[in-house]
TORKE-336534 format. One record per residue: residue in one letter; x, y, z of N, C-alpha, C in turn. Coordinates in pm, whole numbers, plus 50000, padded with zeros to 5 digits. Example, Ala and Ser with C-alpha at 12.3 -4.5 7.8 and 13.67 -1.06 7.14 Angstrom:
REM residues 2
A513194943150780512304955050780513204967050780;S512854977550708513674989450714512905000350787;
//
This chain:
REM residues 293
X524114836848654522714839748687522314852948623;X521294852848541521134863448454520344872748527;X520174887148497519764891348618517864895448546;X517634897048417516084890148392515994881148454;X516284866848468515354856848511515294863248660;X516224870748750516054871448868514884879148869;X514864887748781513644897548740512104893448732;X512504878848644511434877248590510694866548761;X511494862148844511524851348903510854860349043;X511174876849065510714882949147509154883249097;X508864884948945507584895848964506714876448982;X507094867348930505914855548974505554856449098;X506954859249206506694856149326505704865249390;X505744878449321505074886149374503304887349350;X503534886149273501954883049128501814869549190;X502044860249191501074847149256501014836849086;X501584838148980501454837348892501954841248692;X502314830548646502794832748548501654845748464;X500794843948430499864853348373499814868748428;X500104867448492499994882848583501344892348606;X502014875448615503844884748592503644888248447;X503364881048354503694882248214503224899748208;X501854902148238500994913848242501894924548280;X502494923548419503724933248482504554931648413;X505404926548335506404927248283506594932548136;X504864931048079504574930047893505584924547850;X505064915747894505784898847774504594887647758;X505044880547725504594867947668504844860547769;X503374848747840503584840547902504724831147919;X504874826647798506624817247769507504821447755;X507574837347759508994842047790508964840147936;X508194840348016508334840148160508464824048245;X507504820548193507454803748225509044801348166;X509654799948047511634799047983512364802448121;X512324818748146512954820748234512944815448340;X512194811048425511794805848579511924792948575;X511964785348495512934771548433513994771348371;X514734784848375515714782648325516844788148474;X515994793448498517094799248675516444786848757;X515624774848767515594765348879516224759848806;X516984754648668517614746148599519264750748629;X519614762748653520624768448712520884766248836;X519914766348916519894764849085519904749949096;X519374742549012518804728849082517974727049173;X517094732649178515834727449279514804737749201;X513314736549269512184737749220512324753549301;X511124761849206511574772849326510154781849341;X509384772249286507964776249289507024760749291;X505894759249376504814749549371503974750649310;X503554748249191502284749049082500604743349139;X499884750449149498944744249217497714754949128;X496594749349079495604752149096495064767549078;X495134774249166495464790249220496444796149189;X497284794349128498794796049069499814790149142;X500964801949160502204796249225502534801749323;X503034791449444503694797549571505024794049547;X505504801749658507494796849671507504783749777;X508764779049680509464769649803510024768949860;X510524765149972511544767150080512824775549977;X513144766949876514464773049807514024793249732;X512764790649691512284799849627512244811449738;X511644809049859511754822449993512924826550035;X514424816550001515574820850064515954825349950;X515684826749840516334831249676515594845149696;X514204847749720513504860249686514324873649749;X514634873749886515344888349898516514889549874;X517624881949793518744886949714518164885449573;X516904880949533516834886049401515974898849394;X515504903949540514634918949508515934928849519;X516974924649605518374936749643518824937449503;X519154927049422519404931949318519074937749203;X517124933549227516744939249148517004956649167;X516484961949261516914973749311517714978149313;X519014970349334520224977549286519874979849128;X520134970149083520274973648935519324982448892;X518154986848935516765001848919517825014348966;X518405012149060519235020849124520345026949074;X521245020849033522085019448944522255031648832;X521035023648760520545034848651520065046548640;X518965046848702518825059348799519965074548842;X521035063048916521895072549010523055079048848;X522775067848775523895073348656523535083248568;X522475086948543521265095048445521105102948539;X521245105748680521185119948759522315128048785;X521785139348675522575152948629522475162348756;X521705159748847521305171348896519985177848887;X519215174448780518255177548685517245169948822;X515895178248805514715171248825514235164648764;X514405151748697513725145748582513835132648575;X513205125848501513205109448499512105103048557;X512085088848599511255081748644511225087448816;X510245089348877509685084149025508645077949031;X508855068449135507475056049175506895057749294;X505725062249313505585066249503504275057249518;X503845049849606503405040449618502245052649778;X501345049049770499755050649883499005047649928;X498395045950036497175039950082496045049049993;X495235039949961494225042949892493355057549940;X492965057050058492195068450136493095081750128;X494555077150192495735091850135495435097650000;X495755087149903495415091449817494485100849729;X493045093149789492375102449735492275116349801;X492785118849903492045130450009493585138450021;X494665137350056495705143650076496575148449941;X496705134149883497665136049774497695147849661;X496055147849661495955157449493496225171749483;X496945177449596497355193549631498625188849636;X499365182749695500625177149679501255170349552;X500545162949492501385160649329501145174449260;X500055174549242499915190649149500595198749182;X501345201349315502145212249326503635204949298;X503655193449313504935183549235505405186549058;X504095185849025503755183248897504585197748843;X503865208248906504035220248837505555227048849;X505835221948950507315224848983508765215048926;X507985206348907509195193648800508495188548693;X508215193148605507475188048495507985177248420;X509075176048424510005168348337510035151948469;X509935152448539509845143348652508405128648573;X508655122648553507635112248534507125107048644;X505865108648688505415107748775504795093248821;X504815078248875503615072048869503235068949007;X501965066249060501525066649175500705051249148;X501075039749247500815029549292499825027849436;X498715026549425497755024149581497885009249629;X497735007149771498094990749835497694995849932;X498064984650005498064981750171499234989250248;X499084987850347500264994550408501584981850424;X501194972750401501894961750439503054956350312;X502324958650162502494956650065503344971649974;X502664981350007503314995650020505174991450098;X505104984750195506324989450236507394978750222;X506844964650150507144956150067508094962149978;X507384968549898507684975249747508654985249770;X508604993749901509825001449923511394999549944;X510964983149973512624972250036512974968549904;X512044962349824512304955849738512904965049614;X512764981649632513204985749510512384994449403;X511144985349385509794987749283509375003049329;X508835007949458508775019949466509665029449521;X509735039149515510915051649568510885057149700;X509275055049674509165062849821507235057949864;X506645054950007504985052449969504665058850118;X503375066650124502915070650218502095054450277;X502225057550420501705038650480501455043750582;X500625036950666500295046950808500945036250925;X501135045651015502475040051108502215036651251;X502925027351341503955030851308504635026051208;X505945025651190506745015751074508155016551156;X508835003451217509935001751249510824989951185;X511934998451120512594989851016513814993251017;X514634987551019516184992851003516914997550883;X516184995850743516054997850640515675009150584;X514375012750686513935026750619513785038150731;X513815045850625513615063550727512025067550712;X511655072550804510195077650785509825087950838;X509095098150729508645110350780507615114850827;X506955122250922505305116850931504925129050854;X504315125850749503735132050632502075139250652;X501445133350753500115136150783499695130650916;X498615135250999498095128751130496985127351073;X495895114751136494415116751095494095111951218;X492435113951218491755110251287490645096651223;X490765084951278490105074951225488555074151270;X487585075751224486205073751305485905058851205;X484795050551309483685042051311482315050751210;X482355040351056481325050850972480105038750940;X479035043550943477945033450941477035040850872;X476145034250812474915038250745474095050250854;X473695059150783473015074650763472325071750873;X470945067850934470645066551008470725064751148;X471795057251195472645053551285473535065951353;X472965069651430473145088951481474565077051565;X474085074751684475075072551766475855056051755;X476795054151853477195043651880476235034951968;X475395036852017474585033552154473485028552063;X473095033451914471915031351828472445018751742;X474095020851712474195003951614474444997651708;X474744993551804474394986951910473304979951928;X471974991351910470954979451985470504975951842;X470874981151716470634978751582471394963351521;X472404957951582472994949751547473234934651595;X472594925951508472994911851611473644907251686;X474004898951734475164896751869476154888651800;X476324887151657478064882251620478654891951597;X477604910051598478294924451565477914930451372;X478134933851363478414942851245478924936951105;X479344937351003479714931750880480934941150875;X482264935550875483334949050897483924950050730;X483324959350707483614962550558485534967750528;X486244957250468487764960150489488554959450352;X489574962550360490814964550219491424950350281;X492024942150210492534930550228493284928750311;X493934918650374495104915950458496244926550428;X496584934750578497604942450511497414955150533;X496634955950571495634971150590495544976050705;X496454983350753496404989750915494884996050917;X494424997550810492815005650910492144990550967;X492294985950815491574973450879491834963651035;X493124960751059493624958951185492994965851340;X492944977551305492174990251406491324984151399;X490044986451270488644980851279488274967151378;X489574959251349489144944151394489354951651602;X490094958551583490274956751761489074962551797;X488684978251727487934984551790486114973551792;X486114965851713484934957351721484784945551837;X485954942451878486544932451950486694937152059;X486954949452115486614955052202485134958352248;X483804960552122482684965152145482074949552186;X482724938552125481974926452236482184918952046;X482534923451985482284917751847483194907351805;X484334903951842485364897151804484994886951688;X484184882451624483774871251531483274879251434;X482934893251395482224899651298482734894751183;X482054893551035482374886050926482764899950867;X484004894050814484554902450707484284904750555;X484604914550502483924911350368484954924350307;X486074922750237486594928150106486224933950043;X486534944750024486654955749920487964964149819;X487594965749731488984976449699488924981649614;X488074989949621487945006749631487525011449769;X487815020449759487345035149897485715035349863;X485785041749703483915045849657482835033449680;X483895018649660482775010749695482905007749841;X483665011149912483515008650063482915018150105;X482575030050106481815038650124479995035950107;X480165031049946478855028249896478465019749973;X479225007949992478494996250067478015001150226;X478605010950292478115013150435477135022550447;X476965027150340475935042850290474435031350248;X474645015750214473485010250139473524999150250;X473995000150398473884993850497474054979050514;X475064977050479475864964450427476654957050563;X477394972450658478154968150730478884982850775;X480514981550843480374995850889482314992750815;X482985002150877483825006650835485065015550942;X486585015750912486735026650967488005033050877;X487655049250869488105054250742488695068750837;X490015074350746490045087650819488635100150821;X488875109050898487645115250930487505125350768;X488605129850712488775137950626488135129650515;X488125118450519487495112050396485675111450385;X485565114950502484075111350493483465121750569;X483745132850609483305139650705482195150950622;X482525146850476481215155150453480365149850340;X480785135450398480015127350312478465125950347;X477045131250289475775127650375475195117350377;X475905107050311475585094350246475805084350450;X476395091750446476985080450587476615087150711;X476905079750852477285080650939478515080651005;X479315094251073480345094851136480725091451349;X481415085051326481465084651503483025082351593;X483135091451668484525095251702485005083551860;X485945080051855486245071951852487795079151967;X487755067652087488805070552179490365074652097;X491285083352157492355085452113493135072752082;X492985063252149494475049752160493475043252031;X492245048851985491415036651858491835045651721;X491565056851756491405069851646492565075651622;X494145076151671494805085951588496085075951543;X496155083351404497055075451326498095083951218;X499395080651277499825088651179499995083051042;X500165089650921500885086450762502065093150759;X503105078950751504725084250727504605081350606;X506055089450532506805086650415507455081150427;X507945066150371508835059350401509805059050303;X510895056150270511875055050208513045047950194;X513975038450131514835030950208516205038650244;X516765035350345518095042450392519035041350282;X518895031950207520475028150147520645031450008;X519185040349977518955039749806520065053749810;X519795057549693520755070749631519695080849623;X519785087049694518605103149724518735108849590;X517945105049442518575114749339517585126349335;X517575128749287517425145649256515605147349271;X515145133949185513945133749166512825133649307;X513565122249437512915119849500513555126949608;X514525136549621514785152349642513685161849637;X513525165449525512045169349479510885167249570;X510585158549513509335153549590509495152749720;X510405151849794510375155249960510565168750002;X510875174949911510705192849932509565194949903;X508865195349805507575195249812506585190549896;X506995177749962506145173050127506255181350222;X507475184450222508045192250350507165209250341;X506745210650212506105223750166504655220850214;X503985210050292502985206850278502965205550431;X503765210550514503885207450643502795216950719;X502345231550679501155240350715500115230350724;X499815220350648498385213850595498105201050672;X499445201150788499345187550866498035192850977;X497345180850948496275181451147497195178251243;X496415187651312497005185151471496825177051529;
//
């Protein structure tokens, strides 16, 4: 079993699709389609369903996927652990929720940046769900995800506290005003895809206001989820630091058990701590003054 096709056989599963693995991988569609017929021609059974929308796994394909992500990871690992001198340097992959990202992160890499230069840096945004996917599987090193997170796999640091508020178009002073402003199926809950602990919150805290059926509607970006609740589309719920001095919107604070959320660093227990992602957790840990209370 070659350990490309296992390679190539992870990124379809993950991508939904020959075209998109090809894209992740920079190859050629038929180098990828070869491979993934050439490891079910090894296995004997089918290990993907072709349909329309692309490809799902099959029964054989879901019990194949997490010894072909361990190894992929080992073998990322591997290499990695052999090329670490000691040196700060090489590849790191740190994976974020989009909102972290924009609002926490950019005082924290830059002070990464300046202190390991030689460190290759790349930063991946997701879900929190998909973020911590990518941390088992290998693909990232390390991803801020907001928590909790209980896994036997990984260690987690809480990297940041926030405060989550309910954000609605400018006008809309109080909670008591979109209320009598809003039809009785509720609000349009403006969200990041399946996967998304804010989004999860959003659905309770609406479901609690009497809303439970509110129509959802996708986004992914932050700027256009913002835009859309600033041009009264629907509402939202975002940390407070992200929007708190935004004038475009409306902010509204929100019970403790709805509103506080921490962001851990997650990491897997079993990888090889090299030097790089050493680094970069000294540098978090340097960032510990800048946590909210």
């Amino acid at each position: 079993m070659e350990l490309t096709d296992l390679l190539t056989f992870s990124a379809v599963a993950r991508t939904g699709g020959i075209t998109r693995a090809a894209e992740e991988l920079n190859t050629v569609q038929s180098n990828v389609t070869q491979r993934v017929k050439a490891l079910e021609a090894e296995i004997g059974t089918a290990l993907f369903e072709r349909h329309s929308r692309g490809m799902t796994l099959t029964g054989a394909g879901r019990r194949l996927l997490p010894y072909a992500q361990r190894m992929a990871a080992l073998s990322r690992e591997a290499v990695i652990a052999a090329r670490d001198d000691g040196e700060v340097k090489g590849p790191l992959a740190i994976g974020s929720m989009e909102t972290t990202a924009a609002v926490r992160l950019p005082a924290l890499l830059a002070d990464f940046h300046r202190r390991f230069p030689a460190v290759k840096l790349s930063l991946r945004t997701a879900t929190t769900a998909d973020l911590v996917t990518a941390v088992l599987d290998g693909s990232l090193d390390g991803a801020f995800v907001a928590g909790p997170i209980e896994h036997m796999d990984l260690a987690a640091t809480v990297a940041f506290r926030e405060e989550l508020v309910l954000v609605t178009e400018r006008h809309l002073k109080s909670l008591a005003e979109l209320r009598a402003a809003t039809p009785e199926p509720g609000p349009t809950a403006l969200v990041f895809r399946t996967g998304c602990t804010y989004r999860q919150r959003l659905e309770q805290v609406l479901a609690e206001f009497g809303w439970p059926s509110a129509t959802r509607f996708e986004l992914g970006t932050l700027d256009g989820m913002v835009g859309c609740v600033a041009a009264g589309m629907g509402v939202t719920l975002l940390p407070r630091a992200v929007v708190e001095r935004n004038d475009a919107v409306s902010v509204h604070s929100l019970g403790a058990a709805q509103s506080r959320v921490e962001t851990l660093f997650v990491t897997r227990r079993a990888t090889h701590e090299y030097s790089a992602l050493r680094g970069f957790v000294s540098c978090l840990h340097g960032q510990e003054a800048d946590i909210a209370a």
